[in-house]
C-alpha positions, 0 to 999 in steps of 0.5 A, a space after each residue: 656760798 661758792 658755785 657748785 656747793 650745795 647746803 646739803 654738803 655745808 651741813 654735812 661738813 657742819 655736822 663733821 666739825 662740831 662732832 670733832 669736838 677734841 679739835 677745838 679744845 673742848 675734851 682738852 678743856 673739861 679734862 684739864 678742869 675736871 682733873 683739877 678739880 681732883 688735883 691733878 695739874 695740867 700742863 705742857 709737860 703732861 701734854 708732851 707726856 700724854 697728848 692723848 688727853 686731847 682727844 679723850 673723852 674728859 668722861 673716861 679720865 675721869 672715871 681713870 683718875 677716881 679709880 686710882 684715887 679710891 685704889 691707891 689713896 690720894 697721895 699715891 694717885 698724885 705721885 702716879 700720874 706726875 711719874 707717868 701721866 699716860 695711865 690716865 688715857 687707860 681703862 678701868 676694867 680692861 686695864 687698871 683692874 687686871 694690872 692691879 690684880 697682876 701686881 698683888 699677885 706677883 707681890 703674893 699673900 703674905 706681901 709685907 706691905 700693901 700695893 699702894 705702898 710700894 706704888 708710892 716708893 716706885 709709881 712707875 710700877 702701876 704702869 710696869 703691872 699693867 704693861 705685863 698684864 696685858 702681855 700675860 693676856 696676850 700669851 695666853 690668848 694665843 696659846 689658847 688658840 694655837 691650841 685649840 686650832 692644833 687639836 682641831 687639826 691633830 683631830 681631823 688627822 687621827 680620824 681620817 687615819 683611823 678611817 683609813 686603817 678601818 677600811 682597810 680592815 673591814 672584812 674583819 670589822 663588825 657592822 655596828 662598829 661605832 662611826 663617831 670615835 674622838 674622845 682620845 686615842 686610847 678610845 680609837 685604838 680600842 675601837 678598832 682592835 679585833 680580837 686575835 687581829 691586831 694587839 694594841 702595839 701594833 695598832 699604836 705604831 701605825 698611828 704614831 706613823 702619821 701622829 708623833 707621841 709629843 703631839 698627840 700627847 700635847 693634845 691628848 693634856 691640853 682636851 683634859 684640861 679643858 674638860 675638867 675646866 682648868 683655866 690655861 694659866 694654871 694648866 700652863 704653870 703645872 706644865 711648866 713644872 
């Protein structure tokens, strides 16, 4: 031991190493087996395709490689992994599943021939559903939330608005006004209105001053469809329609 290098920070080092065990071979070495076990060969040219399998838990390919065998069949679990290696470095729920289920429903009900099938004809499909599952996911979660920050937004407006043109009606407004209007514009305007005061164009045009029609109208949809429980993939399809 050098001057200066106290045990403390040798088994420390120690304790850095041996948790490291992709280093030294060790999760190469019991995926390598494993996956033989199943079939599935191992060699440079899967590791120049997937030099992730080093450092993989051997646990996780495994469970990869038994998914795909008990989904697509064996023959077909072979002829993927020879075409694209890489898809054993995915996960079971948060990708194979949903990319499966992307592809089945691309293929529709009435598909002439199952998913495996057409995997078999063309492997590099599986990896083409997932790759799209995940950017559908993704298109959706930030729809979702530019939405939802939009709604914040154009909410926070209308009631500052609101707040606004109320003061400045309040010689002519009832005490018992109610304070917490946000349901939806409609709900504001009549609110607000006083008989022989103001009629609803009147009202709506001061509004639509600050709040175009298209956004208001964006918002007024996407809290609709958000209350009746419609999820955004479908609202997004009926929209687009």
């Amino acid at each position: 031991v050098g001057v200066g290098v106290s045990s403390t920070s040798l088994n420390w080092l120690d304790a850095a190493i041996r948790s490291s065990e992709w280093e030294d071979g060790s999760h190469l070495e019991a995926s390598t087996s494993m996956l033989a076990e199943i079939g599935i060969e191992v060699n440079e040219a899967t590791l120049h395709r997937f030099p992730q399998l080093m450092r993989l838990e051997p646990k996780q390919v495994e469970e990869t490689a038994l998914f795909l065998r008990s989904e697509l069949t064996e023959p077909v679990m072979h002829a993927v992994v020879r075409a694209s290696p890489e898809l054993l470095g995915y996960k079971v729920g948060e990708h194979l599943v949903p990319g499966l289920k992307f592809m089945r429903t691309m293929m529709g009900a009435n598909a002439a021939l199952p998913a495996s099938a057409l995997i078999m004809l063309e492997p590099t499909l599986l990896g083409w559903s997932i790759e799209e599952s995940i950017r559908e996911r993704r298109v959706i979660e930030a729809v979702k939330a530019a939405a939802e920050q939009t709604e914040k937004e154009e909410e926070s407006m209308m009631h500052s608005e609101l707040g606004r043109l109320k003061a400045t009606l309040a010689g002519d407004i009832r005490a018992n006004l109610q304070e917490d209007i946000r349901v939806s514009i409609q709900d504001d305007i009549r609110a607000s209105l006083q008989e022989g005061l103001h009629d609803g164009a009147t009202l709506t045009n001061l509004l639509m001053n600050r709040v175009s029609k298209e956004r208001l109208r964006a918002i007024s949809w996407w809290m609709g469809t958000a209350r009746s429980g419609i999820n955004v993939g479908s609202t997004s399809t009926s929209n687009a329609r």
